[in-house]
C-alpha positions as protocol buffer text, in pm:
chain_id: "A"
residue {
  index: 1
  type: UNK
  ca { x: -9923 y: -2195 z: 8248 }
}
residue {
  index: 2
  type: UNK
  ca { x: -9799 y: -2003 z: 7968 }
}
residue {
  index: 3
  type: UNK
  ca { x: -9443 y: -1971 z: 7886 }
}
residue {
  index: 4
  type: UNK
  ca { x: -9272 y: -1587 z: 7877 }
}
residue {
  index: 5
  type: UNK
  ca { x: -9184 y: -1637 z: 7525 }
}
residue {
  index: 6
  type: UNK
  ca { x: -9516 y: -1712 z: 7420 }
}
residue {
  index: 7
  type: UNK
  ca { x: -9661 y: -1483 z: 7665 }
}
residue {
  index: 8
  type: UNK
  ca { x: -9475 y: -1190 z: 7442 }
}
residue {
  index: 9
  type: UNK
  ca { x: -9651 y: -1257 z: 7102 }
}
residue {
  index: 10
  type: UNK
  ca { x: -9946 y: -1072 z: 7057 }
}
residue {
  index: 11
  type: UNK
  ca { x: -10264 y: -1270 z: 7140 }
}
residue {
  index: 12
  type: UNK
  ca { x: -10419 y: -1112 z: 6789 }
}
residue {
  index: 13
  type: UNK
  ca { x: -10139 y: -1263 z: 6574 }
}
residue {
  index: 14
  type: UNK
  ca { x: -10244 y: -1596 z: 6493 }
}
residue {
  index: 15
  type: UNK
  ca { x: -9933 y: -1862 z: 6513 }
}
residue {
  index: 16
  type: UNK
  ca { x: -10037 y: -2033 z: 6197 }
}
residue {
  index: 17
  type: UNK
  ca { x: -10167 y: -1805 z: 5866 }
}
residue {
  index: 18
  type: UNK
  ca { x: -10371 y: -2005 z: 5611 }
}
residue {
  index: 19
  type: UNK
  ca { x: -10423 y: -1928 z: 5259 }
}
residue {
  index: 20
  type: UNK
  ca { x: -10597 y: -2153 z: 4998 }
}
residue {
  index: 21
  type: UNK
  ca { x: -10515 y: -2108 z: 4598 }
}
residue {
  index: 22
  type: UNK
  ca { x: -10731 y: -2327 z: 4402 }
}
residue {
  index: 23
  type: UNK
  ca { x: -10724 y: -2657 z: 4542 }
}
residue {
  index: 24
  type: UNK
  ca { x: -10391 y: -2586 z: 4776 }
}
residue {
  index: 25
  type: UNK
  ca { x: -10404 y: -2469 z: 5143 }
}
residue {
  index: 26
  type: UNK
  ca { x: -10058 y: -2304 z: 5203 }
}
residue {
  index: 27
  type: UNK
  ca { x: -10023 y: -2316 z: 5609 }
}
residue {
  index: 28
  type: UNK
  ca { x: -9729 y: -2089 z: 5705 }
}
residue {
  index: 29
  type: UNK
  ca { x: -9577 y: -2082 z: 6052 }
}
residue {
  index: 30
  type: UNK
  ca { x: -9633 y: -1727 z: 6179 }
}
residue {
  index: 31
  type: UNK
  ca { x: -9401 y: -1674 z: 6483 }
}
residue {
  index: 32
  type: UNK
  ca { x: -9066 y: -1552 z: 6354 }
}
residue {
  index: 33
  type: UNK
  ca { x: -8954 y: -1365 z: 6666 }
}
residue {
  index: 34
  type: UNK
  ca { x: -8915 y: -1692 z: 6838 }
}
residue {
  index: 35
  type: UNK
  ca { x: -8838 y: -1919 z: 6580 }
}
residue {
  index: 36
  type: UNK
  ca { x: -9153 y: -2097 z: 6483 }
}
residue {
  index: 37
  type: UNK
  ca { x: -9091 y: -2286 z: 6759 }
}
residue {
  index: 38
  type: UNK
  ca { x: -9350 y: -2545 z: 6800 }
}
residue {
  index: 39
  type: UNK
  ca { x: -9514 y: -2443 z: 7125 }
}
residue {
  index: 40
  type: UNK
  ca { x: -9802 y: -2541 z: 7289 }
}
residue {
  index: 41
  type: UNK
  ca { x: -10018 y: -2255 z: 7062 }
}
residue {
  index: 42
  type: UNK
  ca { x: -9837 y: -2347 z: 6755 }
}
residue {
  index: 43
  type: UNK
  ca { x: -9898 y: -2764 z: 6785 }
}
residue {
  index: 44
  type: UNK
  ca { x: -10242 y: -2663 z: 6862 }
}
residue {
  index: 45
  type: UNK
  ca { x: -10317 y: -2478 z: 6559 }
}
residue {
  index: 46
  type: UNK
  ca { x: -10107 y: -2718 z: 6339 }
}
residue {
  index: 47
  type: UNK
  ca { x: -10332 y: -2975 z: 6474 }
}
residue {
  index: 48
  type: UNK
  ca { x: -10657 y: -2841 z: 6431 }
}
residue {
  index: 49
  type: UNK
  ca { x: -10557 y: -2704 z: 6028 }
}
residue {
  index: 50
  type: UNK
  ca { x: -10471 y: -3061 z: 5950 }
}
residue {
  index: 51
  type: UNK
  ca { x: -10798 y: -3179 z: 6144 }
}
residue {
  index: 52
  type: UNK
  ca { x: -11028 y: -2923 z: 5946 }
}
residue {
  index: 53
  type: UNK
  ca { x: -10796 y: -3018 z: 5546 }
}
residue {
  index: 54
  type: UNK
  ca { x: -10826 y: -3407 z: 5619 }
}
residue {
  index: 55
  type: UNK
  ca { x: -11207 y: -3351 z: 5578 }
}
residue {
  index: 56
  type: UNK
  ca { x: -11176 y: -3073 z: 5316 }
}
residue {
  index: 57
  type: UNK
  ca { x: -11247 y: -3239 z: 4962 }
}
residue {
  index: 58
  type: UNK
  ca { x: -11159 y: -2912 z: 4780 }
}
residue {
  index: 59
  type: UNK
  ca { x: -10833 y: -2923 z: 4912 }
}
residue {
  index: 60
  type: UNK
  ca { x: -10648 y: -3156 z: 4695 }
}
residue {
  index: 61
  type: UNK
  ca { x: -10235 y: -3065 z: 4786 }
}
residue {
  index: 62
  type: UNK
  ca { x: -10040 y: -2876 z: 5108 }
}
residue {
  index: 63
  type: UNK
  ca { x: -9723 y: -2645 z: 5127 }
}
residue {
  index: 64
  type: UNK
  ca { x: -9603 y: -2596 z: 5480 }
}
residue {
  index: 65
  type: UNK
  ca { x: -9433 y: -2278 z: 5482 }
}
residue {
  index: 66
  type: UNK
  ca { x: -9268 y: -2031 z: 5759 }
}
residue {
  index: 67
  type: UNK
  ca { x: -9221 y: -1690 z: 5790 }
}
residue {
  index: 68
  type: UNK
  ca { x: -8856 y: -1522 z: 5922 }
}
residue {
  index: 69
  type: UNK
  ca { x: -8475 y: -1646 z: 5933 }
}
residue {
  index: 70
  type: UNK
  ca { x: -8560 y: -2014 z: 6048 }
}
residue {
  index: 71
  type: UNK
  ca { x: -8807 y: -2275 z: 5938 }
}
residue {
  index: 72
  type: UNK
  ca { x: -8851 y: -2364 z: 6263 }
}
residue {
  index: 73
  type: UNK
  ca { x: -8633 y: -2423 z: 6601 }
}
residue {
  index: 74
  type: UNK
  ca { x: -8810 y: -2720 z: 6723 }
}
residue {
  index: 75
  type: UNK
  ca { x: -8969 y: -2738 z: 7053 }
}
residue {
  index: 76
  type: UNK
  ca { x: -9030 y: -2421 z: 7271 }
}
residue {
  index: 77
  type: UNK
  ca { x: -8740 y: -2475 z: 7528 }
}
residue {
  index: 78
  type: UNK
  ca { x: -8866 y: -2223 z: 7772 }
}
residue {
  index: 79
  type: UNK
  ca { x: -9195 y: -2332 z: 7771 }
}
residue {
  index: 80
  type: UNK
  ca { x: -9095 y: -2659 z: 7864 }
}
residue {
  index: 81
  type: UNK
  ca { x: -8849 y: -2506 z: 8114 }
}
residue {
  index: 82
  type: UNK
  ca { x: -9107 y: -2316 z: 8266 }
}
residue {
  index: 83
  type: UNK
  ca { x: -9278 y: -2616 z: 8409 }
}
residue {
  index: 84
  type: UNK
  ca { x: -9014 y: -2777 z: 8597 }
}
residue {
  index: 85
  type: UNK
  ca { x: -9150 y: -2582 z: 8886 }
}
residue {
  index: 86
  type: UNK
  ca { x: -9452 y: -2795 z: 8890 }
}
residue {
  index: 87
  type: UNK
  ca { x: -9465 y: -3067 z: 9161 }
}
residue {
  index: 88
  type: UNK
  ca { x: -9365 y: -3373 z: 8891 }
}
residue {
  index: 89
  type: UNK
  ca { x: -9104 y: -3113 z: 8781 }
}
residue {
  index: 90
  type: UNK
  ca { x: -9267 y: -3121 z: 8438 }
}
residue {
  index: 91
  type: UNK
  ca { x: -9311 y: -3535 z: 8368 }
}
residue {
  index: 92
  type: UNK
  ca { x: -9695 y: -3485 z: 8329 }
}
residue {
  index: 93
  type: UNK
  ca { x: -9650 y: -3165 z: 8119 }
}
residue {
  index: 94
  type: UNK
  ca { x: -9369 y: -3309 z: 7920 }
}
residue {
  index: 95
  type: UNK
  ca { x: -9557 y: -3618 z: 7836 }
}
residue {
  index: 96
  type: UNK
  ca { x: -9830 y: -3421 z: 7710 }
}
residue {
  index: 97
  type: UNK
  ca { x: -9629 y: -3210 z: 7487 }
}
residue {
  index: 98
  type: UNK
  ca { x: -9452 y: -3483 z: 7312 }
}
residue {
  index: 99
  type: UNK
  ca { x: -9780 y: -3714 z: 7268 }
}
residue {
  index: 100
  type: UNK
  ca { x: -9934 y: -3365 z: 7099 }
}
residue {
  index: 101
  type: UNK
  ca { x: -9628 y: -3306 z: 6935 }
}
residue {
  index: 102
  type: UNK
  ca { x: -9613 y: -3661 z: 6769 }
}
residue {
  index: 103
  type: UNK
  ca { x: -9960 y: -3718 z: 6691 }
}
residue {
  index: 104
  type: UNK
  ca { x: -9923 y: -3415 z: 6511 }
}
residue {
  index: 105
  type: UNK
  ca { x: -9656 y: -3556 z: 6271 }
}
residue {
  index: 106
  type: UNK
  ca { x: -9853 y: -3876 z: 6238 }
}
residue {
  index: 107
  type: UNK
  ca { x: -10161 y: -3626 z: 6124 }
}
residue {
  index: 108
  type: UNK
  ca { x: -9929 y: -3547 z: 5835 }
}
residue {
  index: 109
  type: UNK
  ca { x: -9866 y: -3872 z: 5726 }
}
residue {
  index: 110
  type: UNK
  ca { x: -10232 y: -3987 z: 5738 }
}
residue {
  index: 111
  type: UNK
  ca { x: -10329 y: -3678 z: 5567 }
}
residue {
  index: 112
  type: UNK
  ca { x: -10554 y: -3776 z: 5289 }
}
residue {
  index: 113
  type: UNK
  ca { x: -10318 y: -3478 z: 5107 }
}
residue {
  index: 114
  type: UNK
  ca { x: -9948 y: -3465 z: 4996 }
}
residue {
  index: 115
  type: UNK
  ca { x: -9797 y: -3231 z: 5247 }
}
residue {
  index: 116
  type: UNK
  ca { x: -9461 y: -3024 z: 5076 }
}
residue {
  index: 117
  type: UNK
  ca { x: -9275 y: -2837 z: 5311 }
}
residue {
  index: 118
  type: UNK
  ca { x: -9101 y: -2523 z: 5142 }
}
residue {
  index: 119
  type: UNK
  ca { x: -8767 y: -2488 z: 5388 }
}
residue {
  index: 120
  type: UNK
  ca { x: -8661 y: -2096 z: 5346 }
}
residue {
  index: 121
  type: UNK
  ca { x: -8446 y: -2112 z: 5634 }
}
residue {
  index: 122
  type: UNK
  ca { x: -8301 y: -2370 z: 5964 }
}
residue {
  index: 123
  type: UNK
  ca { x: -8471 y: -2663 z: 6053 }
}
residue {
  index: 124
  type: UNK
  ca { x: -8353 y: -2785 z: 6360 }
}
residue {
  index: 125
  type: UNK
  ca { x: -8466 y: -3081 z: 6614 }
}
residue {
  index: 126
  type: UNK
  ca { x: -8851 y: -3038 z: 6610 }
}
residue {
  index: 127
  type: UNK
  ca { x: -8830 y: -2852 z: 6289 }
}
residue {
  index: 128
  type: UNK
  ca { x: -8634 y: -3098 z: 6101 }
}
residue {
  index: 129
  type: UNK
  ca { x: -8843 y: -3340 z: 6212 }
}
residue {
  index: 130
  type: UNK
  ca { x: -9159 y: -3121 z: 6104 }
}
residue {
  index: 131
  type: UNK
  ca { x: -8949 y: -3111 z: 5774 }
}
residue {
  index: 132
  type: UNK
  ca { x: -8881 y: -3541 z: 5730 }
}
residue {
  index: 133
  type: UNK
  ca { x: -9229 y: -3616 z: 5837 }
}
residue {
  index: 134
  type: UNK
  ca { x: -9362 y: -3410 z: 5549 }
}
residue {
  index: 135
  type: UNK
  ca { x: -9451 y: -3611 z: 5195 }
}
residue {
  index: 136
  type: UNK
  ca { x: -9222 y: -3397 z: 4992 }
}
residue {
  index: 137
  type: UNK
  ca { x: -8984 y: -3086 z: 5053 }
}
residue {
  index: 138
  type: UNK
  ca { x: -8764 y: -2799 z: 4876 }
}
residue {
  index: 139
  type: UNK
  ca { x: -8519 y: -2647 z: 5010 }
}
residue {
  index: 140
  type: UNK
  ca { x: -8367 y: -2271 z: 4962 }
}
residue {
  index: 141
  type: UNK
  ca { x: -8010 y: -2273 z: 4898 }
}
residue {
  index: 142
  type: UNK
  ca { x: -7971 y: -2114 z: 5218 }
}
residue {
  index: 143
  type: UNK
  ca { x: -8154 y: -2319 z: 5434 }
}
residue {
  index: 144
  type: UNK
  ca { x: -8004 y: -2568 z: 5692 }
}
residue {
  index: 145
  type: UNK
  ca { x: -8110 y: -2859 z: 5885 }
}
residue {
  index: 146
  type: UNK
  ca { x: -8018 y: -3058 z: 6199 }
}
residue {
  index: 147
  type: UNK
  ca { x: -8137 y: -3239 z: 6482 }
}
residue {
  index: 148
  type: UNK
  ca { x: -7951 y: -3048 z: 6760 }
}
residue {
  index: 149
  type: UNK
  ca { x: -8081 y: -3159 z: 7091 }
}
residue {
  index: 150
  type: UNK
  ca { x: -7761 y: -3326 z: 7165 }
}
residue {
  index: 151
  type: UNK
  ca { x: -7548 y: -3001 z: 7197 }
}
residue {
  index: 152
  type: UNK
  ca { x: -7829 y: -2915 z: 7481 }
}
residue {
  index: 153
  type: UNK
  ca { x: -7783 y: -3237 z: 7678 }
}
residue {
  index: 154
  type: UNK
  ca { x: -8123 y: -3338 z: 7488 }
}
residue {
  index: 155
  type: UNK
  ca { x: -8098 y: -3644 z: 7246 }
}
residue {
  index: 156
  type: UNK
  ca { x: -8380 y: -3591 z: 6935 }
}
residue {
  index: 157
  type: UNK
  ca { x: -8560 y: -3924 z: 6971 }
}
residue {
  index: 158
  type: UNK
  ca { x: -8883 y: -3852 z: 6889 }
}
residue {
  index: 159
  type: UNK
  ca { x: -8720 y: -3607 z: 6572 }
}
residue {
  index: 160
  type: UNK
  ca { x: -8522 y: -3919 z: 6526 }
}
residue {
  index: 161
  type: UNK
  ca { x: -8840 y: -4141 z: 6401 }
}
residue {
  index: 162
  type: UNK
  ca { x: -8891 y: -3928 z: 6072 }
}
residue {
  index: 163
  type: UNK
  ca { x: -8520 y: -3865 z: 6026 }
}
residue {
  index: 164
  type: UNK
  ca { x: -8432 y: -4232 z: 5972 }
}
residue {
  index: 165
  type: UNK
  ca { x: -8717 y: -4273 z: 5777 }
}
residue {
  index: 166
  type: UNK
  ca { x: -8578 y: -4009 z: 5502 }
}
residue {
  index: 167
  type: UNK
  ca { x: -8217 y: -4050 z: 5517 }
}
residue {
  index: 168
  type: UNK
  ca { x: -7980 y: -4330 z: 5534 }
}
residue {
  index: 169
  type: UNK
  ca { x: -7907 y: -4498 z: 5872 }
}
residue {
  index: 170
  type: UNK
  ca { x: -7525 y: -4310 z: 5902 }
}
residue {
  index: 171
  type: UNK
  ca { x: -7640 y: -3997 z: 5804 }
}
residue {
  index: 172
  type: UNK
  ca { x: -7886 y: -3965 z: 6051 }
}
residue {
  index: 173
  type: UNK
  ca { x: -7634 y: -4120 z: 6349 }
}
residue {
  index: 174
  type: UNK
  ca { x: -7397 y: -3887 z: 6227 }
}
residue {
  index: 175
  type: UNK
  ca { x: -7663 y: -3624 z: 6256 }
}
residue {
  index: 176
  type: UNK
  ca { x: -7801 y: -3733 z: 6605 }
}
residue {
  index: 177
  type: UNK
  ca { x: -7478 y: -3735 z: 6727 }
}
residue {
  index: 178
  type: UNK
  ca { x: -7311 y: -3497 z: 6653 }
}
residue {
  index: 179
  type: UNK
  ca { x: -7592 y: -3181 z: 6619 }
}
residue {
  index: 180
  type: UNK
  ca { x: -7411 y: -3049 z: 6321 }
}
residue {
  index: 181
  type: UNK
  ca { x: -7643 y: -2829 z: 6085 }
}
residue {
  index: 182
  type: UNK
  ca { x: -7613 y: -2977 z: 5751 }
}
residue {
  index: 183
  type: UNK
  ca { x: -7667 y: -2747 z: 5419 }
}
residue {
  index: 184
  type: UNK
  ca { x: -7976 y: -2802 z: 5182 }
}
residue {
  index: 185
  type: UNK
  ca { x: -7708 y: -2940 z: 4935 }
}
residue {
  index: 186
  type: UNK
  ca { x: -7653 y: -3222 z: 5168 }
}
residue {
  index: 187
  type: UNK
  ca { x: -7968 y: -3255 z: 5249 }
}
residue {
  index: 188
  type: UNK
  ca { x: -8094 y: -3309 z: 4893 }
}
residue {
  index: 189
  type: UNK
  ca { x: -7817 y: -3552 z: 4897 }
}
residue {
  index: 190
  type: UNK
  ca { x: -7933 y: -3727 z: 5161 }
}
residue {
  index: 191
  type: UNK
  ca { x: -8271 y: -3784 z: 5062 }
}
residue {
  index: 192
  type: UNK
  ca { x: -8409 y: -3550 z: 5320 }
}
residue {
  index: 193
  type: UNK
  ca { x: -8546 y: -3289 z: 5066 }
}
residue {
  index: 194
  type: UNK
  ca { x: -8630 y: -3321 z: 4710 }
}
residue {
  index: 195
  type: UNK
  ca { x: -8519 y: -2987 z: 4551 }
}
residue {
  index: 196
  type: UNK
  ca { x: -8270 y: -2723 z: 4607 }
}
residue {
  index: 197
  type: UNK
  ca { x: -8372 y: -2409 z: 4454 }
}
residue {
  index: 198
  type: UNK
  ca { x: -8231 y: -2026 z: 4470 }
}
residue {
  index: 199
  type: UNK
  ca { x: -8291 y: -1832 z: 4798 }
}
residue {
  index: 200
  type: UNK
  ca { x: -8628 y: -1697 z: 4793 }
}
residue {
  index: 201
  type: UNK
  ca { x: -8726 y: -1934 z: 4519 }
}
residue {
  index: 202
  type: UNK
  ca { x: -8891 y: -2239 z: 4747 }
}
residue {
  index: 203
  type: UNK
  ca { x: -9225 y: -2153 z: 4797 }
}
residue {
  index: 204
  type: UNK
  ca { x: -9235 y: -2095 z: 4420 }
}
residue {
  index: 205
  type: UNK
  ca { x: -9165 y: -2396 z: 4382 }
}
residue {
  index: 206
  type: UNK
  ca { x: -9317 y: -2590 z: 4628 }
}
residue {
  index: 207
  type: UNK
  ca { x: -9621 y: -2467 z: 4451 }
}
residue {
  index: 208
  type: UNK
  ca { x: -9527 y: -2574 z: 4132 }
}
residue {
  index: 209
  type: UNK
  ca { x: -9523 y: -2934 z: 4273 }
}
residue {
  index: 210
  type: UNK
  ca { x: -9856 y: -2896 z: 4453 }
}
residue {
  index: 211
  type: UNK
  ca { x: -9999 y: -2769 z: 4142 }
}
residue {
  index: 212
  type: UNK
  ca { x: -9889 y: -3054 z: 3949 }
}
residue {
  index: 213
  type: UNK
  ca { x: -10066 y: -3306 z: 4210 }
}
residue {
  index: 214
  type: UNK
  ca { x: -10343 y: -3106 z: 4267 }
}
residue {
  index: 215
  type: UNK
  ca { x: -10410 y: -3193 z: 3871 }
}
residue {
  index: 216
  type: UNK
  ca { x: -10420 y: -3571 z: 3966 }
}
residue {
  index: 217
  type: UNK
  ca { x: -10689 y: -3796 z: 4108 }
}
residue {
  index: 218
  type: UNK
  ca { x: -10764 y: -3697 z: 4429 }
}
residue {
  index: 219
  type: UNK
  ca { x: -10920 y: -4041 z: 4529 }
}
residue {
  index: 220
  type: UNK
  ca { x: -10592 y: -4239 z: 4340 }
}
residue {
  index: 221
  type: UNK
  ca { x: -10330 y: -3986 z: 4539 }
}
residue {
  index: 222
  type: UNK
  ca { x: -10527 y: -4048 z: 4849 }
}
residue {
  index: 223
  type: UNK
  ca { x: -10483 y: -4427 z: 4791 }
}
residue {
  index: 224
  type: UNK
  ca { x: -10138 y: -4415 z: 4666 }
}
residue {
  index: 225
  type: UNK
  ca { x: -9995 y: -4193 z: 4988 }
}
residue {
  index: 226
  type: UNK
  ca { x: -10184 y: -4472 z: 5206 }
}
residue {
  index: 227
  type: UNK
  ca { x: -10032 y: -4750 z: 5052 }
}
residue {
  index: 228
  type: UNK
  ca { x: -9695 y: -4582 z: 4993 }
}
residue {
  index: 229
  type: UNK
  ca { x: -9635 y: -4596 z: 5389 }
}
residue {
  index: 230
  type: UNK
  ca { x: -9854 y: -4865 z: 5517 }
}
residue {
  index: 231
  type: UNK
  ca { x: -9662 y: -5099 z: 5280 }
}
residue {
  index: 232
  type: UNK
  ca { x: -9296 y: -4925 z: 5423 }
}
residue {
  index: 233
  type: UNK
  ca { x: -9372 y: -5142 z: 5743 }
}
residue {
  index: 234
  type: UNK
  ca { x: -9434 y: -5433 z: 5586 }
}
residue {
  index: 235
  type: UNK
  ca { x: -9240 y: -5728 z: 5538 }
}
residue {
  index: 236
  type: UNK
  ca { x: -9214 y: -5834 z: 5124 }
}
residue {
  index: 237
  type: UNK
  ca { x: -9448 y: -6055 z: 5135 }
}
residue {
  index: 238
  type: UNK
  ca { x: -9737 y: -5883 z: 5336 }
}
residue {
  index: 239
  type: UNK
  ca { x: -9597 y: -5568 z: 5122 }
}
residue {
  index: 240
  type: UNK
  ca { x: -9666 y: -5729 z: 4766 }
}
residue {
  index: 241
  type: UNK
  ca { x: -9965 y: -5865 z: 4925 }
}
residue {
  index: 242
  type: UNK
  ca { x: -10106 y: -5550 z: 5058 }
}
residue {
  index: 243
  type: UNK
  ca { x: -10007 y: -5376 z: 4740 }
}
residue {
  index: 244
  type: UNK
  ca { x: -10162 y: -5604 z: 4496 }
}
residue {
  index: 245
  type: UNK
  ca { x: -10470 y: -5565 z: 4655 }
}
residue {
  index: 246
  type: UNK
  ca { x: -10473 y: -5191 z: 4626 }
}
residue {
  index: 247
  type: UNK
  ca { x: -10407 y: -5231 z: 4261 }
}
residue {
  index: 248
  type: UNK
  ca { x: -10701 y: -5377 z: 4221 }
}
residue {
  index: 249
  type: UNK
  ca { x: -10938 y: -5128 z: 4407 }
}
residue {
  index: 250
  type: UNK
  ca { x: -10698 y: -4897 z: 4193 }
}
residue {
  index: 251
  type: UNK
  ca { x: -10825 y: -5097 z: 3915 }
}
residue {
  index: 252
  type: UNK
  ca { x: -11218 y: -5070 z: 3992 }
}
residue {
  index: 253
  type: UNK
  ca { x: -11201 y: -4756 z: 4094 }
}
residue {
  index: 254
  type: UNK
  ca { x: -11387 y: -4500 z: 3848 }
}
residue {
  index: 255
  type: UNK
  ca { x: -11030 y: -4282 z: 3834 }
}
residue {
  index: 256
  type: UNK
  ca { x: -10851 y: -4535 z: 3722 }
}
residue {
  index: 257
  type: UNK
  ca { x: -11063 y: -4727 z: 3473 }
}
residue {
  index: 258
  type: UNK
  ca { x: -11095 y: -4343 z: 3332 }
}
residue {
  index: 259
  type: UNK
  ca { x: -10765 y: -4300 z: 3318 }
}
residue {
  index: 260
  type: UNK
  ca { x: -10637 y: -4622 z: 3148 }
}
residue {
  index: 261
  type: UNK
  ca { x: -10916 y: -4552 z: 2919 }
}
residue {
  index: 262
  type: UNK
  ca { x: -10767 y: -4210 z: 2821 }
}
residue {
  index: 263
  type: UNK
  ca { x: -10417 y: -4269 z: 2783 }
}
residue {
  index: 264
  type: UNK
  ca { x: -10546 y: -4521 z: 2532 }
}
residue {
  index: 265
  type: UNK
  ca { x: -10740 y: -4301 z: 2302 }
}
residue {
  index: 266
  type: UNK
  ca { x: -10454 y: -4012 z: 2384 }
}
residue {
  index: 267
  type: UNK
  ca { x: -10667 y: -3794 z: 2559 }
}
residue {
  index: 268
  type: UNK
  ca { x: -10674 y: -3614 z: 2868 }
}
residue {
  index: 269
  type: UNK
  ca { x: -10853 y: -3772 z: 3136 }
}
residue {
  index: 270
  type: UNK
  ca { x: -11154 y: -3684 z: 3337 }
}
residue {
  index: 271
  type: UNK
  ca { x: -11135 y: -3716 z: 3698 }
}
residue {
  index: 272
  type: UNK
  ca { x: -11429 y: -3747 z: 3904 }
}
residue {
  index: 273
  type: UNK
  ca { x: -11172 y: -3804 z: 4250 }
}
residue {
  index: 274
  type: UNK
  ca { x: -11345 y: -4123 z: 4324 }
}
């Protein structure tokens, strides 16, 4: 069963718009009217985009955009509302949504790709979360962030997995508990978002930073992202561990034996991405 808010869209305007500029896939979150909430349609199509990029070699970076006044509003309340009719008043349905809604974030992470999410507006509960679980992210001036579930008698748990991930473990109780929206100033503070830049001027330069990976090693960023949050888990030891050892398939790989190789006869190098 379809919620009414979703039910108003039109079916021929897709929830998610993708466009590709040489070697970056710009996804943008196409449902302004209710927020880019991310419904049922909208975790769907996220879902199946990061599917169809993780096997895309000619994709080599991602900017996670949004169209309208808010980044995105987090989950699709009246969706979710709608199914407290059903006879587990929603448990099954609810389960479903979060599983889909989680794997989904985990898809990012995994993604062979840096993901940068260019914030022009709110990011709040889901939406922040969308926001954290991303690699890298600039902010517009204007744009805010919280996890707001508590003001609705809903505490962000599953938001709060990426959240204390990116930001210190205060900041993100204070956040949690209190459902304040926070500017992109303290944000950037906060570790949540890597740039602040004028209003308007994000996706700009979210590009700018996806252009600048895209001229990497694909193969070496691939290996590098894995590492990066595989290690995070780790305990020191099993970190350095784990880490050594991907220096040294860093090492042997064809990238990085070309690239050692140019920086010592001051050239540029010549990737092959493998």
């Amino acid at each position: 069963m379809k919620a009414q808010s979703s039910a108003r869209v039109a079916a021929n305007e897709p929830p998610l718009l993708r466009e590709d500029r040489a070697g970056i896939a710009i996804l943008t979150l196409n449902r302004p009217k209710i927020r880019n909430t991310l419904s049922e349609a909208m975790l769907a199509a996220l879902t199946d985009e990061f599917t169809a990029i993780a096997g895309d070699g000619g994709v080599r970076a991602v900017v996670l955009a949004a169209k309208g006044p808010a980044f995105s509003g987090g989950h699709d309340l009246k969706e979710l509302t709608a199914r407290r009719s059903d006879p587990d008043r929603g448990r099954g349905y609810f389960q479903e949504m979060m599983a889909t809604c989680s794997n989904m974030m985990q898809q990012i992470v995994r993604l062979p790709q840096p993901v940068i999410a260019a914030v022009q507006g709110t990011a709040t509960a889901a939406g922040c979360q969308l926001v954290a679980s991303c690699d890298l992210a600039v902010a517009s001036a204007e744009a805010k962030f919280g996890v707001s579930g508590i003001n609705a008698g809903l505490f962000c748990s599953t938001p709060m997995v990426a959240l204390s991930r990116n930001v210190a473990r205060k900041h993100a109780m204070e956040m949690l508990l209190t459902g304040d929206l926070i500017s992109a100033d303290d944000a950037h503070r906060m570790g949540l978002v890597n740039q602040v830049v004028a209003a308007g001027a994000e996706l700009d330069a979210a590009l700018a930073l996806a252009r600048k990976i895209a001229g990497k090693s694909s193969h070496v960023v691939k290996l590098g992202k894995q590492a990066f949050y595989r290690q995070l888990e780790m305990g020191l030891d099993d970190a350095y561990r784990y880490t050594a050892e991907v220096m040294v398939e860093n090492m042997l790989a064809r990238d990085g034996e070309e690239g050692i190789a140019a920086f010592i006869d001051k050239r540029p190098p010549k990737w092959e991405d493998r």
